[in-house]
VEXTIRO-622000 format. One record per residue (C-alpha): residue number from 1; residue in one letter; chain; x, y, z. Coordinates in nm, 3 decimals, always signed. Layout:
! VEXTIRO-622000
> k | r | c | c1 | c2 | c3
> NUM | A | A | X | Y | Z
...
//
This chain:
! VEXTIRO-622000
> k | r | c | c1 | c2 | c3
> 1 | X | A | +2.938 | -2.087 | -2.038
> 2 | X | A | +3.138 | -2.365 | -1.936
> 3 | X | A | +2.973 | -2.726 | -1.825
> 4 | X | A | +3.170 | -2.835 | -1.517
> 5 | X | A | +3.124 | -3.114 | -1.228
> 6 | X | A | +3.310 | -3.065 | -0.902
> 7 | X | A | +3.282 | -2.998 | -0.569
> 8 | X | A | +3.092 | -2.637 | -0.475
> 9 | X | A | +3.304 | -2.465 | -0.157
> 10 | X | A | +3.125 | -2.433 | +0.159
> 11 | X | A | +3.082 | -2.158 | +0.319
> 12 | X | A | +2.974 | -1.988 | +0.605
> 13 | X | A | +2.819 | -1.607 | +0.523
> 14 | X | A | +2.606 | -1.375 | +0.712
> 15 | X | A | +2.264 | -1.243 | +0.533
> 16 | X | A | +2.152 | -0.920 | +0.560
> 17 | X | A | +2.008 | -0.946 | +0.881
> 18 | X | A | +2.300 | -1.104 | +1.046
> 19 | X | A | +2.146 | -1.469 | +1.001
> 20 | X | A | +2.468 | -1.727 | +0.877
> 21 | X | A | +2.424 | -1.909 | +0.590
> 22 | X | A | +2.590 | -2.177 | +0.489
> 23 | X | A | +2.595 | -2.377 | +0.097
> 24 | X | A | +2.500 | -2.716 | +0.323
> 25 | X | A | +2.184 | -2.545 | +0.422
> 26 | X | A | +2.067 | -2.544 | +0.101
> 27 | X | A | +2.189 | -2.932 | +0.018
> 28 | X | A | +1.850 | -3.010 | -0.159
> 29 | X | A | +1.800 | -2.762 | -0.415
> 30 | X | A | +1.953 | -2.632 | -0.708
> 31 | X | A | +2.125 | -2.292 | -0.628
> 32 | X | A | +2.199 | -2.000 | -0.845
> 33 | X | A | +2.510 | -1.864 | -0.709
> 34 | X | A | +2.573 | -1.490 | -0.808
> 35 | X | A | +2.912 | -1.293 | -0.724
> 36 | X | A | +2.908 | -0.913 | -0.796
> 37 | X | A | +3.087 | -0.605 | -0.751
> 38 | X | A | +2.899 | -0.382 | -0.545
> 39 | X | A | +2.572 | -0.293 | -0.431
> 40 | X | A | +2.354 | -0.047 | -0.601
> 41 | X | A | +2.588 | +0.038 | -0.864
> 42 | X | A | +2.418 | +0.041 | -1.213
> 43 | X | A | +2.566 | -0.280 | -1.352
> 44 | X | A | +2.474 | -0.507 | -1.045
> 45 | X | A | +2.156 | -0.321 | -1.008
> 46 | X | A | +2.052 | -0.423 | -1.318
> 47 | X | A | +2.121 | -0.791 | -1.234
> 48 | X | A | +1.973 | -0.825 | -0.938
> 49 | X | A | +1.662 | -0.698 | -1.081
> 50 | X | A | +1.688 | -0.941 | -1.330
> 51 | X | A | +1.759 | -1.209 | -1.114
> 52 | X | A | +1.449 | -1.069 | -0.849
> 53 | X | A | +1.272 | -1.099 | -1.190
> 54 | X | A | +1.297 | -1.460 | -1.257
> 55 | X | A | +1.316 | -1.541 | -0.909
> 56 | X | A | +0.926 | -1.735 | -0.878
> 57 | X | A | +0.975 | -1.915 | -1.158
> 58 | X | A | +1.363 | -1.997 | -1.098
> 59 | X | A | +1.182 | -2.070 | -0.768
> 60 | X | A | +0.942 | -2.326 | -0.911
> 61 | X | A | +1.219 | -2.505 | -1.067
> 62 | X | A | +1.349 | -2.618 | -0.707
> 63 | X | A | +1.601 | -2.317 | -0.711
> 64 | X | A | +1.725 | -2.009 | -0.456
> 65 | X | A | +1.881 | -1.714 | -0.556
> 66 | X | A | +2.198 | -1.647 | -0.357
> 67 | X | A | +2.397 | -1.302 | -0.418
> 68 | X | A | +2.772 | -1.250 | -0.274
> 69 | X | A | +2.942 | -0.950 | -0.236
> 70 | X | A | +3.237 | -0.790 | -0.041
> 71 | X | A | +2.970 | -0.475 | +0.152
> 72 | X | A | +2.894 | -0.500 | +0.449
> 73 | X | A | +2.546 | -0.637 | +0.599
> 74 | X | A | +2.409 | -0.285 | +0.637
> 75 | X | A | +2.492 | -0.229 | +0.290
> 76 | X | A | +2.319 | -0.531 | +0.147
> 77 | X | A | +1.996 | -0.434 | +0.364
> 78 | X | A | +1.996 | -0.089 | +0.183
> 79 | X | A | +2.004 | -0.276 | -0.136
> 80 | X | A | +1.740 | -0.538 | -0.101
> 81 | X | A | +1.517 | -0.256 | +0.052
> 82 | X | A | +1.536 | -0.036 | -0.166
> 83 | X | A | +1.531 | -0.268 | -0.482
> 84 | X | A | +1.274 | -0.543 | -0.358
> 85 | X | A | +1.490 | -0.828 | -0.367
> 86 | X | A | +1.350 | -1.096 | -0.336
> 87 | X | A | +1.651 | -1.348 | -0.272
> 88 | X | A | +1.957 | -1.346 | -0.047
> 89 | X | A | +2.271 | -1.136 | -0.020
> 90 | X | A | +2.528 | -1.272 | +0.183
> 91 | X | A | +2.801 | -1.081 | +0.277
> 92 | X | A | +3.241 | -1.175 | +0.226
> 93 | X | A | +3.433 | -0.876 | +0.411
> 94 | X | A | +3.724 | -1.055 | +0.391
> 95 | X | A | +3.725 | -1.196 | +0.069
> 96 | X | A | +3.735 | -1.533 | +0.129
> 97 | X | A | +3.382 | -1.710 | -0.016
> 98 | X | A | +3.508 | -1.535 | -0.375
> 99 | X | A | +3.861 | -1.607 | -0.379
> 100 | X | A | +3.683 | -1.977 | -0.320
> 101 | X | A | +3.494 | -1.949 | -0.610
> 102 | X | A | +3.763 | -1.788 | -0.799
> 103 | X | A | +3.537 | -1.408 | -0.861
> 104 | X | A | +3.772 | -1.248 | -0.751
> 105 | X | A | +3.933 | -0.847 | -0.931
> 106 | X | A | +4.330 | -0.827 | -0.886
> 107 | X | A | +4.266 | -0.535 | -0.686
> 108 | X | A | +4.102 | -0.759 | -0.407
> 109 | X | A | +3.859 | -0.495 | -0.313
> 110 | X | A | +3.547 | -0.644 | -0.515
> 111 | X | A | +3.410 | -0.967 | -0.646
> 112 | X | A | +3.371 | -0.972 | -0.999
> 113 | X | A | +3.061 | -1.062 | -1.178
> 114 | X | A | +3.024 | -1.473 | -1.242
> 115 | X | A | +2.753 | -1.680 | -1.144
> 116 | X | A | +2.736 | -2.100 | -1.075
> 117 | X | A | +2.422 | -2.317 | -1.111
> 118 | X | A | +2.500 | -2.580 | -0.826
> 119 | X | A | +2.274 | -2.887 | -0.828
> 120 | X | A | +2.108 | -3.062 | -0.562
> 121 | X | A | +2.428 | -3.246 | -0.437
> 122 | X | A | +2.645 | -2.935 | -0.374
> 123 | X | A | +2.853 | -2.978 | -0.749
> 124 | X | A | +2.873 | -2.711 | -0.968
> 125 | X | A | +2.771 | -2.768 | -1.303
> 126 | X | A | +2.745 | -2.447 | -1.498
> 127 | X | A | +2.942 | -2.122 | -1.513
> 128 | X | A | +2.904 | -1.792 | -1.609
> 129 | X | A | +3.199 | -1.584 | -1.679
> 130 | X | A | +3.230 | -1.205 | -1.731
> 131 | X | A | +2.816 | -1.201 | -1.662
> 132 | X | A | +2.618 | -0.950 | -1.909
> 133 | X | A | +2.396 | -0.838 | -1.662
> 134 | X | A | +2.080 | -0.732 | -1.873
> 135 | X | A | +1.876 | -1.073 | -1.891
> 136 | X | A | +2.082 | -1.238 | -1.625
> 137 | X | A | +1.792 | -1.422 | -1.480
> 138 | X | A | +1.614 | -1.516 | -1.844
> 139 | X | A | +1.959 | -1.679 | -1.879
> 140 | X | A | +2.004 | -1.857 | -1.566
> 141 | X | A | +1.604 | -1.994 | -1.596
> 142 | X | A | +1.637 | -2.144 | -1.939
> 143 | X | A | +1.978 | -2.285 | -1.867
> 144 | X | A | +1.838 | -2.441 | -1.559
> 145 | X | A | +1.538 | -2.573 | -1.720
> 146 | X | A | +1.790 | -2.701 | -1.988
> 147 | X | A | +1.976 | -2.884 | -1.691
> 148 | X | A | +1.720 | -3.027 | -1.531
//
């Protein structure tokens, strides 16, 4: 885990219901930013339950969840449906939002799995690389708590 200050990239992402998104929207509030392979696969299913698990109370400490991937909008529907998640996907087709961030696989047809804790004022101050998905979210909240 690596304490950082600089600069988060904007973006501009569609949710899965086609609404954009953008990181100035959530100026404000701390945000958890996830990057993951691929939805409903067993690793990043595991994750996003654990981050849908820890959501409230990540919640309560002035915080929203955001998940980026490279599927598609229908995909990420699918996913949150079927899973219950309780935070937003936003969908990168092209790439761009993770090779931003830096998450993403030589092969350039996934993200990989890293997360950044971004604070009120759009800097990034905490980063997770090479994620352990099991107790994600545990992670994230007592870091976060730690930070604030």
């Amino acid at each position: 885990m690596d304490k950082t200050l600089y600069q988060a990239p904007d973006f501009t992402l569609p949710d899965s219901e086609n609404q954009q998104h953008t990181l100035a929207d959530y100026r404000g509030k701390w945000v958890v930013l996830y990057f993951y392979p691929k939805d409903d696969t067993p690793g990043c299913t595991v994750e996003a339950c654990s981050l849908r698990d820890s959501r409230d109370d990540l919640a309560g400490l002035g915080a929203e969840v955001i998940g980026i991937s490279r599927d598609s909008t229908d995909s990420h529907q699918q996913f949150r449906a079927k899973h219950r998640l309780n935070f937003t996907l936003l969908s990168d087709t092209d790439g761009t939002v993770v090779e931003a961030y830096g998450a993403g696989l030589a092969s350039d047809v996934m993200a990989t799995r890293k997360t950044f804790i971004i604070n009120p004022d759009g800097y990034v101050v905490k980063v997770y690389d090479d994620v352990t998905p099991e107790g994600h979210g545990e992670q994230i909240l007592s870091d976060l708590s730690a930070l604030k």
